[in-house]
N, C-alpha and C positions, 0 to 999 in steps of 0.2 A: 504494500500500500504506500502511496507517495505523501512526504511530511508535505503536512497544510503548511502555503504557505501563507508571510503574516500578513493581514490587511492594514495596508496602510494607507491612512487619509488626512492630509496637512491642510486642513479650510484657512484660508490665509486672506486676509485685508485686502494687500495688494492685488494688483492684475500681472503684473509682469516681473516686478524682483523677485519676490518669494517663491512663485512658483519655479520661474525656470529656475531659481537656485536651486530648493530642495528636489524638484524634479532631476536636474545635473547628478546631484549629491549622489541621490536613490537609486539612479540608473550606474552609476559611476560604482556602485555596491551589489551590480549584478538584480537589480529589483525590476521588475516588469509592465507592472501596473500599468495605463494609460492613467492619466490626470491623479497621478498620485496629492500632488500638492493643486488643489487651485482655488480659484476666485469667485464664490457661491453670487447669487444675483443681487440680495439683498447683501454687500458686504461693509455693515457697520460693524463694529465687533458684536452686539447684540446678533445678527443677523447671522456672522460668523460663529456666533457662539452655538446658536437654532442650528446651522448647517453641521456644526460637526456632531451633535445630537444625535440630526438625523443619519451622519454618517455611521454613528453606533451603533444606531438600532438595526440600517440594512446588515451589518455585520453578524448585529443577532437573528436576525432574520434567515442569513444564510446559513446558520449555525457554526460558524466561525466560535472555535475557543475563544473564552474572554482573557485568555494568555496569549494569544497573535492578535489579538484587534486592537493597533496602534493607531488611535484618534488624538490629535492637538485641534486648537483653535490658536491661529497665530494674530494678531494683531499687536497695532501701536496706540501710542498718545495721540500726535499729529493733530492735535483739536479737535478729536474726534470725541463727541458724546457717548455714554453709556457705555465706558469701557469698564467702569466700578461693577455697575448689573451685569456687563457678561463676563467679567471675573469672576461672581457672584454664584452667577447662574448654574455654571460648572462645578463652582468648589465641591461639592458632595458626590460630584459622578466621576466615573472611571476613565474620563477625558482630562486632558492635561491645556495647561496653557504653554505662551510664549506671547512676554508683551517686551514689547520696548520702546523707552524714552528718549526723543523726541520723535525716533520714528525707528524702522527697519534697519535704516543705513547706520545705525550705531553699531549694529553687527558687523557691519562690511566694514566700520572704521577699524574695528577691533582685532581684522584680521591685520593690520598694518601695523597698530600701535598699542602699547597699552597708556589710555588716556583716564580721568576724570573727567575732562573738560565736558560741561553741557553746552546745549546748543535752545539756540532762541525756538526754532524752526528749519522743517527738514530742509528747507532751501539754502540754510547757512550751511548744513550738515555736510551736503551733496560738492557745495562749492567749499568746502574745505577737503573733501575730499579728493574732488578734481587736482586742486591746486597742489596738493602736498602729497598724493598716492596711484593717483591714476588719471589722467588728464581726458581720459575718454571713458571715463565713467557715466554714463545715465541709466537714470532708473529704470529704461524700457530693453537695456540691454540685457542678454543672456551671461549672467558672470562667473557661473560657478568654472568655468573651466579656467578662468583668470584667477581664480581664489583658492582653484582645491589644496594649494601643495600650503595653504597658509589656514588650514581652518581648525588646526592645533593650535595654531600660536591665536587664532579667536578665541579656541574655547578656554583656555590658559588665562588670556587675557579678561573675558568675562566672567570667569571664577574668582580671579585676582578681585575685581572689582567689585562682585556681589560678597566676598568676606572681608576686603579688609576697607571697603568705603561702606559698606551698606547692614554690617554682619550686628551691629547693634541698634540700629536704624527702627523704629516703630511705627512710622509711615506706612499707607499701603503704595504698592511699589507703582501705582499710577500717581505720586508727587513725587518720587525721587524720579532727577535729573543729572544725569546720564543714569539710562538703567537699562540692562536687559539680560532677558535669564534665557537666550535662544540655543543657548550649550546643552541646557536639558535635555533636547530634544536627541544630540548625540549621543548624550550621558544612558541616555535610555533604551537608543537601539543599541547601546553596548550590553548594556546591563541586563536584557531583555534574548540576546544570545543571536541578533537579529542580525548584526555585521560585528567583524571580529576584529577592526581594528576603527581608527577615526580615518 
């Protein structure tokens, strides 16, 4: 009989960063799937939060083990409403998040540098990043083949930052600036048996 494999579904904010990254990422680890990571229709984080829900349930529907069905909802700040409700919304279920502050591209920063610096807005973020890491950066490009050999040194750098800037912090993590916990998501298909290395 052939190992189930795991289901996996990244409901992510964006249209075009997040997806082709972790779509990159997931393929780049041997994974199959068509639209493993994408951009649900309604995608407020509320809406992303609804969409990876219902990603769950087809899971259980299909009688997918509740040990292979890998659901996130990824979203950011970016002025975006009801990011606290669909934080919220999820804490009790077996879906995870990934939020970050001021937007996605704190991740991509992270693959470059380890920083604290916040940003006003994802527009300072992007042309800081143009300027100092990659001059032909935009959000609508496909990046993960530009970033894979760097996405230890994000996940290093975002751990750095969630313990020793954040690790006594009582805030919830939509006021703290710079913030993002988007490492989980590797942290877990490690930990999960799911890919055997970052």
């Amino acid at each position: 009989m052939a190992e189930i494999q795991p289901y996996i579904r990244l409901a992510c904010e964006g249209g075009k960063t997040e997806p082709n990254y972790f779509n990159g990422y997931l393929r780049s680890k041997g994974f199959k799937q068509p639209n493993m990571a994408f951009k649900p229709k309604d995608h407020s984080p509320i809406g992303v939060a609804r969409a990876a829900k219902e990603e769950y349930q087809k899971a259980i529907r299909l009688k997918i083990p509740k040990d292979k069905i890998f659901v996130w909802a990824i979203f950011d700040r970016d002025g975006h409403a009801g990011v606290e409700n669909a934080i919220e919304m999820l804490r009790t279920t077996a879906i995870s998040t990934a939020f970050s502050n001021i937007c996605f591209e704190y991740w991509i920063l992270l693959h470059f540098e380890r920083t604290s610096r916040s940003f006003s807005n994802c527009d300072e973020l992007v042309r800081d990043i143009k300027e100092n890491h990659d001059s032909d950066y935009d959000k609508a490009n496909n990046h993960f083949d530009r970033l894979k050999d760097r996405v230890p040194n994000a996940i290093s750098n975002a751990t750095w930052l969630k313990n020793a800037i954040w690790r006594e912090e009582e805030r919830p993590v939509w006021q703290l600036n710079p913030y993002t916990d988007v490492h989980h998501i590797f942290n877990s298909l490690l930990e999960k048996g799911f890919i055997n290395d970052i």
